[in-house]
N, C-alpha and C positions, 0 to 999 in steps of 0.2 A: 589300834590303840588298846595295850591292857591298862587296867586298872588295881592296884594294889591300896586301899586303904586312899590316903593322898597322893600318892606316887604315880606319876602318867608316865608311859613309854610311849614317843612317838617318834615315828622312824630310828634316826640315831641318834636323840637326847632324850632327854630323862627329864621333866621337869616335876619340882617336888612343889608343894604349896605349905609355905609353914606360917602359923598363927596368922595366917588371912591377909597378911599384909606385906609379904617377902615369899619372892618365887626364885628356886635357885636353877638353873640350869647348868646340866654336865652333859657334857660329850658321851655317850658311851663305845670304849675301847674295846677292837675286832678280841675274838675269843685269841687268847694266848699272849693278849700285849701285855709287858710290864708295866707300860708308865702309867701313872692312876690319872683317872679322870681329872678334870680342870673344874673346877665349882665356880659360876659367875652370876653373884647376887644379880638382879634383878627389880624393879619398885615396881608393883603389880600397879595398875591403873586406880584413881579413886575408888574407894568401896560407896556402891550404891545399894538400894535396897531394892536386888531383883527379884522376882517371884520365883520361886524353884517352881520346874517345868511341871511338879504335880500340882501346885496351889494357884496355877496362872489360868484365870477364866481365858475361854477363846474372848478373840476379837474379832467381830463380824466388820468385814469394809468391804463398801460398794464402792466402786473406781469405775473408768471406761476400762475398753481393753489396750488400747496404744500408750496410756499415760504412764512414760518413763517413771517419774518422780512418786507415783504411787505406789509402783513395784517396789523402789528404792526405799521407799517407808514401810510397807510391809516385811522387808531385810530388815529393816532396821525393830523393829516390833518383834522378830523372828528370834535373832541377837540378842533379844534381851530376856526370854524367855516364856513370850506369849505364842501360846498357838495359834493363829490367824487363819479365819475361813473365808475367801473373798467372795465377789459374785460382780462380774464386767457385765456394766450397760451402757447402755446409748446414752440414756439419758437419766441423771441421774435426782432431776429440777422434784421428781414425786417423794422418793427418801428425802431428801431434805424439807419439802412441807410438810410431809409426816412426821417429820422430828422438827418442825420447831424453826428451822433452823434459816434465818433472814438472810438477805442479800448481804449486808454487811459482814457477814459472819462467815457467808461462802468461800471455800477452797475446793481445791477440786476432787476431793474424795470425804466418803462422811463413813464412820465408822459407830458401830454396835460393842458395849463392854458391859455387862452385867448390871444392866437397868440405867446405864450411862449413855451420852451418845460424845463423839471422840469427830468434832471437823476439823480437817487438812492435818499438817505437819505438828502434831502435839508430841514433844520427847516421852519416851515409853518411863521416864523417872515419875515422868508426873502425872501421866496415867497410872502409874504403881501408887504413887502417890492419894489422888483421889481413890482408890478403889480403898486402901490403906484408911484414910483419914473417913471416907464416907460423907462427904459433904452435902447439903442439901440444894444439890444446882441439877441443873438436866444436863450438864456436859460441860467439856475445854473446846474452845476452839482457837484454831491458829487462821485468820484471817489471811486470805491469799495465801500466796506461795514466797514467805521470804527465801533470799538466799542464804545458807548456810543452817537453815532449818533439815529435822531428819528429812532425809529425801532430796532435799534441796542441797548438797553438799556440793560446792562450786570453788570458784576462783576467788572467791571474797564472802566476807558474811555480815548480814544487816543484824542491828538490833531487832527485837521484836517482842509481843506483849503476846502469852497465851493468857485468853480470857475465859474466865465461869461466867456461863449464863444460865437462867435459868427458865420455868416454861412460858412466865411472862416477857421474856426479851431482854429482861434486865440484864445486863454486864456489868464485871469489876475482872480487875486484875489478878491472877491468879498464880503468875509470875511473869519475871521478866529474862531475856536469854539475848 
């Protein structure tokens, strides 16, 4: 992939990025062709507010090592432009009472963000978000593993509640997805 300014070459299209919110894509034509490329608007994806790859603190996550749907959320965390350090254990029951973090609140990976703690499937909007807004909570958590949560991406998706707690246990809603 070159890079010109906004301009991406990849393989044989060209996609340009104009005013953040229309991405157009051309064919690019073998050396010597006449017919001029084909230009086909595109509507780029919602704009969210992701961290550019230099302003994005790591994310420390403890997981086991076989746990599919943890891998799946560090992709997804990867994706959005956090750098992610992990560390697979057996057991994972000592980080979570070092953080706080009660039975209720349990999922099956707990995660470290710059004096924050991040349990299970939390969308990486709203970990931008908290690091962004600065709140006075000790973390998000996503209780259990819904389906259609990051990582959790399946055949169907449940509602579900990411919650702010904080070091005394208290909980409140912090969004709903």
């Amino acid at each position: 992939m070159q890079r010109a300014g906004k301009f991406f070459i990849i393989g044989m299209a060209a996609v340009v990025l104009t005013s953040g919110t229309l991405l157009t894509l051309s064919r690019r034509q073998p050396a010597g062709s006449a017919r001029p490329a084909a230009a086909v608007p595109l509507v780029a994806p919602p704009t969210t507010t992701r961290l550019a790859l230099t302003d994005a603190p790591t994310i420390t996550v403890y997981k086991t090592p076989t746990c599919g749907c943890c891998t799946n959320w560090v992709h997804h965390l990867q994706n959005h432009g956090f750098q992610v350090e992990t560390h697979d254990l057996a057991n994972l029951d000592p980080i979570k009472r070092k953080h706080g973090i009660s039975r209720t609140l349990e999922s099956c990976h707990t995660a470290e963000v710059d004096g924050y703690i991040v349990e299970g499937h939390v969308p990486a909007d709203l970990i931008e978000r908290m690091l962004t807004e600065r709140p006075q909570i000790a973390g998000l958590a996503v209780p259990g593993m819904p389906m259609g949560s990051p990582g959790m991406e399946g055949p169907y998706r449940e509602r579900y509640d990411v919650l702010a707690f904080d070091r005394d246990g208290k909980t409140e809603i912090y969004d709903r997805r």
